[in-house]
N, C-alpha and C positions, 0 to 999 in steps of 0.2 A: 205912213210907211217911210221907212228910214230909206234915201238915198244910198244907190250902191258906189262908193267910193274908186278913185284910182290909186293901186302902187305903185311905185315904179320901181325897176330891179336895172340900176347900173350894168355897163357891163364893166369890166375888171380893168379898175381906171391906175394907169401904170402913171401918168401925168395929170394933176389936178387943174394944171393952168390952163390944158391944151383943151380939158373936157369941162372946164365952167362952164362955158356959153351954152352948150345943150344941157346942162343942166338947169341954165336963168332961164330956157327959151323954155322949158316945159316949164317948171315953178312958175313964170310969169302969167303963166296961162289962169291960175287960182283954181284949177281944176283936180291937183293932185293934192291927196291925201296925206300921202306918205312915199316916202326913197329909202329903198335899200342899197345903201351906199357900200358899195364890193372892192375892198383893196386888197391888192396882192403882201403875204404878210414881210414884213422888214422891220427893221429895227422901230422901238416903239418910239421913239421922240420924231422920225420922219413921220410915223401914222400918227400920231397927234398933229401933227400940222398940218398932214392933208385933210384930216377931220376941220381943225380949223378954219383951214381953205376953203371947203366944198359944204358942209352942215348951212352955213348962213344963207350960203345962195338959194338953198330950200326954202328954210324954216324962215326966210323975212317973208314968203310968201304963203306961208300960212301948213306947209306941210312939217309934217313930222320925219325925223332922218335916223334910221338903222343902221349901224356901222354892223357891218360882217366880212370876217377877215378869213383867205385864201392859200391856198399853196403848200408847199412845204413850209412846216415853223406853226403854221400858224397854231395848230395847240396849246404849243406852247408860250404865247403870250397871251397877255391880260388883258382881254377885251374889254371888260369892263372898264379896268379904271383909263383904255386910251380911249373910250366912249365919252366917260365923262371930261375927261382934262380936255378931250378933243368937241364940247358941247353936243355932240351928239344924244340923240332924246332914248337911246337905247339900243340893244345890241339885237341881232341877228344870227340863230349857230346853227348848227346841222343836223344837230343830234340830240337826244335824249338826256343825257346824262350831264353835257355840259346845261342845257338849259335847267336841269333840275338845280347843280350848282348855285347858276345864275338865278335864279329866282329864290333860295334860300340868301342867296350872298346880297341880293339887291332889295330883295320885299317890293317896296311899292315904289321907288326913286326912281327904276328908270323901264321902259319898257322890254320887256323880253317874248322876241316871237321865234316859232322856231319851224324849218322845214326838214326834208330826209324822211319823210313818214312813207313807209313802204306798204304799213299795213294798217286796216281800223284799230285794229289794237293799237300800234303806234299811237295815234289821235287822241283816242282814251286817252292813254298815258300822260301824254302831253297836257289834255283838259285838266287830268287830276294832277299835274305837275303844279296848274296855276300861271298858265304863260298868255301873255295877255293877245296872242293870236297865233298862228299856224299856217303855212303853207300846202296848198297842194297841187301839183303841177311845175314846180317849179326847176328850171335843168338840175341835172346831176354831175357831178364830181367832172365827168368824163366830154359835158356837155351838151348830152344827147337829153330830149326830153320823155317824159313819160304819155302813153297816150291820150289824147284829147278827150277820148271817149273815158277815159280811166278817171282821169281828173275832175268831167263833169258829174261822175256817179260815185266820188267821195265829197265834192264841194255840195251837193245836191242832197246827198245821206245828211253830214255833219249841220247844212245850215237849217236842216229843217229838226233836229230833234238836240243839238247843242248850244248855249248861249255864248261860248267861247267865238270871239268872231274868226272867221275862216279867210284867207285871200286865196282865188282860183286864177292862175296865172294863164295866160290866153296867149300862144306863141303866136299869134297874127290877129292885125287888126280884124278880120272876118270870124275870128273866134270868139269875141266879145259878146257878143247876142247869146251865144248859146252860155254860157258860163254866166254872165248877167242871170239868166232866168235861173240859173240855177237856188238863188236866193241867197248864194254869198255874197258877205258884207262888203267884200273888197273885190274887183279884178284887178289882176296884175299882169303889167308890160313889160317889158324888156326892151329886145333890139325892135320892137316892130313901133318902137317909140324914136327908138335914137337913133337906128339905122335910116328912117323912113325918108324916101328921097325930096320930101318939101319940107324937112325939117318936124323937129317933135312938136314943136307947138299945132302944126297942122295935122298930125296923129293925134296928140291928145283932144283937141277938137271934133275929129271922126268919131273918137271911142268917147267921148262924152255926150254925145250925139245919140249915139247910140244904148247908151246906159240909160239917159233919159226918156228915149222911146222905151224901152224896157221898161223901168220903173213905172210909168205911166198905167201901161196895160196891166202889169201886176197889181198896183193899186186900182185900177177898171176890175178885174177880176175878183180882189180879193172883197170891193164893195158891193159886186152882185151877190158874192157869196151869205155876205150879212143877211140881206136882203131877206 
């Protein structure tokens, strides 16, 4: 059984200098998978630099880094290409229509996941879009998140009957267990990473603590079941 992976969802890093360090202190951990790296959108040659800036401090540590761009403007510029010039392994969008875009525009170069799914249809759409994963749970436009119970009963649909891998985002390190068994690929953190008062290294540590206990018992489970 495949280990269940960590995201991690930035919050909306206005300074890339001032937010390295919690981003080397969880990278350094080798426990995350992947960052969704959230810039507020401005002119594209600044967001190519902060891609610069912030992508390496991940990816020397073995994670993959999602640039997804915020605010007013942001439709209107090219994610993609400040993805690439910015080394990022891939972009991040909100919606439907740009991810269809994106994944025609990029094919297989770079990776494309996408959140904003309100409904299963959504998901579908997405699977048969070809996006090489999805979000569910993860905050909305305004901030506020979607229910826990909501998120556990799409991550829990999706990863048992689709192969598209799914991230169920866990607003608090106590949500981890439940969203773990859910049998999505991914859990996803946020502020209960970066906010956390011993630092994220000692968050990521909790939740992978935890994911391992999980994974265990599911793999106990699913070898009785052979049985």
């Amino acid at each position: 059984m495949t280990p269940t992976l960590l995201y991690l969802i930035t919050p909306l890093v206005e300074d890339p200098s001032a937010f390295a360090p919690r981003l080397r202190e969880a990278a350094e951990t080798g426990a995350v998978a992947a960052v969704q790296l959230r810039l507020p959108a401005r002119d594209e040659r600044s967001l190519i630099n902060h891609v610069k800036a912030l992508a390496p401090v991940a990816q020397e540590h073995g994670a993959a880094v999602v640039l997804a761009l915020e605010g007013e403007g942001a439709g209107a510029l090219d994610i993609a290409r400040i993805a690439a010039r910015g080394g990022a392994d891939g972009v991040h969008v909100p919606d439907l229509a740009t991810a269809r875009s994106l994944r025609e525009r990029l094919e297989s170069d770079r990776v494309v996941g996408v959140g904003g799914l309100r409904t299963r249809h959504d998901a579908m759409t997405a699977g048969e879009i070809g996006v090489d994963y999805l979000v569910f749970g993860e905050p909305r436009p305004d901030g506020s998140l979607p229910a826990l119970e909501l998120t556990q009963e799409r991550a829990g649909w999706w990863a048992e009957i689709f192969e598209t891998p799914c991230v169920a985002v866990a607003p608090r390190l106590e949500d981890v267990e439940i969203l773990a068994e859910t049998g999505a690929e991914f859990v996803g953190l946020g502020a209960a990473v970066f906010d956390h008062p011993e630092g994220p290294a000692a968050a990521i540590a909790a939740a992978r603590a935890v994911l391992d206990r999980v994974d265990a018992e599911r793999a106990r489970r699913a070898e009785e079941e052979r049985r």
